[in-house]
Residue, then its C-alpha position, 0 to 999 in steps of 0.5 A: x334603518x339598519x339591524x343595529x337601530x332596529x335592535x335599539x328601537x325594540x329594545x327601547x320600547x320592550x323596556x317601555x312597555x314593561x315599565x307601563x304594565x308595571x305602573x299600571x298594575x301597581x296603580x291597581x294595588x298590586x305590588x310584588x310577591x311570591x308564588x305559594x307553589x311546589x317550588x317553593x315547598x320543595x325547598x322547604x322540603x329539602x331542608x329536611x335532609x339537614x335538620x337536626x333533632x332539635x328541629x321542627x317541621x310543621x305540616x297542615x292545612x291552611x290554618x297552621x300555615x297562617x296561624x303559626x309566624x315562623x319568626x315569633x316561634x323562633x323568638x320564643x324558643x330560639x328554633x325556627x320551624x320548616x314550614x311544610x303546611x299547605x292551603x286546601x290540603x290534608x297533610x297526610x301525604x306530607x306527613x307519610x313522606x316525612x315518615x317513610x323517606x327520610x330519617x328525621x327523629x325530631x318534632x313534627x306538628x301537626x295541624x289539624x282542620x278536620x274538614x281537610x285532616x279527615x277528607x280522604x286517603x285517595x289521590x283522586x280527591x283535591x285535599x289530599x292529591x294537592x298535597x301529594x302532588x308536591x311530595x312527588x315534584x320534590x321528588x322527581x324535580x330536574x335541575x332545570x326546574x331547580x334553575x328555573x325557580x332560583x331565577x325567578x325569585x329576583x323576578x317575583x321580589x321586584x316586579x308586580x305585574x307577575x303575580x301568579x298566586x290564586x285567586x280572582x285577583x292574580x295577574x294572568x288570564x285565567x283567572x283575569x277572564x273568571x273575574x269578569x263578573x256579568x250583573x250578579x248572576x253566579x252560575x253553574x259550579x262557578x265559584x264567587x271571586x276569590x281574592x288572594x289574602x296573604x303573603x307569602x316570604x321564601x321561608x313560606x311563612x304566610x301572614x293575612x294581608x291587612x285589608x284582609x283584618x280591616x277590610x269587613x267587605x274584603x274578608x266578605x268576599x273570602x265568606x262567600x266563597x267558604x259558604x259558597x252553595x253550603x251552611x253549617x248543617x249541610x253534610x261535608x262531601x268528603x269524609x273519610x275517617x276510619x281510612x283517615x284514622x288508620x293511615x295516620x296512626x300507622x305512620x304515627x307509631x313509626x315516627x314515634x318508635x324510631x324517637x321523633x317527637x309528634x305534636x297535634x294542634x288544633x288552630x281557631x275557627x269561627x262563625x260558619x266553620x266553628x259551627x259545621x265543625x261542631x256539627x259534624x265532627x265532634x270533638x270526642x270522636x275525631x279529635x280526642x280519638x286521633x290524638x288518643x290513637x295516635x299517642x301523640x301530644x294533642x293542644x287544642x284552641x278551646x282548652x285554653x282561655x287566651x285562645x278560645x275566643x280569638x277571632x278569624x276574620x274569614x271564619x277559618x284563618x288568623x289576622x297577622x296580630x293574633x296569629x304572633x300572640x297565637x304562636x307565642x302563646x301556644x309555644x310557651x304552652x309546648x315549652x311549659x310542658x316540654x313538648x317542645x325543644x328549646x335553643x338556649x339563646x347565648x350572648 
């Protein structure tokens, strides 16, 4: 057999190969999307450098990400929003990066999940170092990794078996050999599995999965992990408000005198979260407080009545339907109030 043959022979059997893990993934329920990674957020980030006044940049947590449908904003106001939040992070680190390092005068909304918003200062705490770390990949990110992550975009659009978003359900592993489940036993600091519930487009819009919305057992899943070793009297391990409180009323006051627009949102909860957070942050201490010492513009869920009993699947986060009617009802809230810049739509 001659090198030529050899070459044709490998190549034929990569291409099998590949075809065969593809089928088998997707015959899982598997099937192509994106990673919600810094990648993807530095691009979104850079976006600022560009925007104008009448522009608005979102940072947050989880629940604004979700919660905010970056197109029914658009539909509603002619303005498509830079989507800056980030799951499991406060965005304070975003925020002061937004403030110090550039010269956006814009709007910013700000979400605010208390138990992430009010964690910590430190980068040597999850919530804020997550979100810190992709300031700082922004930042400092090479060409070569710019390269890395435009190439891998085809690659993630089109082929299932790359999933690398987290959770129990991502196709590397890691997390493949955590889902391995031995009876019903869940030891030490072992988290329950935790499955990947939403999908994410380029612009980091990020939707709830249908079977998340449908699915009782499925959204189970997602509960055990919330409540996982807690209950809605038991104390959160991180707070840190007057830290919190300082560093954000700072960066606040400088935004704001330099002309930027700042806006705070406080998105739906239910069930477990809707109740530890009454339990241990109540609102005429936390919320009120901020919105007070910050100056800013503060829309709460439970203030208005099309939106204090929409319900959250997983306690903390919004179907893909109510999260359309949530944004459209909340920017024409913002819009009635002139919080927010409107595009007047043209023929």
């Amino acid at each position: 057999m001659n090198l030529k043959q050899s070459l044709i022979i490998g190549i034929t059997l990569c291409i099998l190969g590949t075809i065969g893990w593809e089928i088998y993934w997707r015959s899982k329920g598997y099937y192509p999307d994106l990673d919600n990674n810094e990648a993807l957020f530095a691009v979104q980030r850079n976006r600022v450098k560009r925007a104008l006044d009448s522009d608005i940049i979102i940072v947050g947590s989880s629940r604004i990400h979700f919660d905010i449908q970056l197109d029914v904003w658009k539909q509603e106001t002619g303005i498509k929003p830079i989507q800056l939040a980030y799951p499991g992070a406060t965005p304070l680190p975003v925020f002061h990066d937004l403030v110090n390092h550039t010269d956006f005068v814009g709007t910013i909304i700000v979400g605010v999940t208390p138990g992430l918003f009010f964690s910590s200062t430190s980068t040597e705490k999850r919530a804020y170092r997550s979100a810190n770390d992709k300031v700082e990949y922004f930042h400092n990110r090479t060409y070569a990794q710019r390269l890395n992550h435009l190439l891998s975009i085809p690659l993630q659009e089109s082929l299932a078996f790359i999933s690398d978003a987290d959770g129990v359900d991502a196709i590397k592993l890691q997390f493949l050999l955590e889902g391995i489940q031995f009876g019903n036993r869940i030891e030490g600091n072992d988290f329950p599995p935790f499955p990947n519930f939403a999908d994410i487009s380029l612009d980091r819009n990020l939707r709830m999965t249908e079977k998340t919305a449908r699915d009782t057992s499925f959204a189970r899943l997602i509960k055990n992990v919330w409540s996982f070793k807690s209950t809605p009297e038991t104390p959160p391990r991180e707070m840190s408000k007057d830290s919190v409180m300082e560093l954000f009323v700072k960066d606040a006051k400088i935004f704001q005198e330099r002309g930027g627009k700042l806006v705070l949102l406080r998105c739906p909860s239910t069930g477990y979260y809707r109740k530890k957070e009454e339990n241990f942050y109540c609102r005429d201490e936390f919320w009120d407080e901020l919105v007070k010492q910050s100056g800013a513009k503060g829309y709460h869920f439970e203030d208005y009545k099309q939106l204090k009993d929409l319900d959250c699947p997983e306690w903390s986060h919004l179907s893909g339907e109510d999260a359309d009617f949530f944004t459209a009802e909340i920017a024409k809230i913002m819009m009635n109030d002139n919080t927010i810049p409107i595009k007047l739509k043209t023929n």
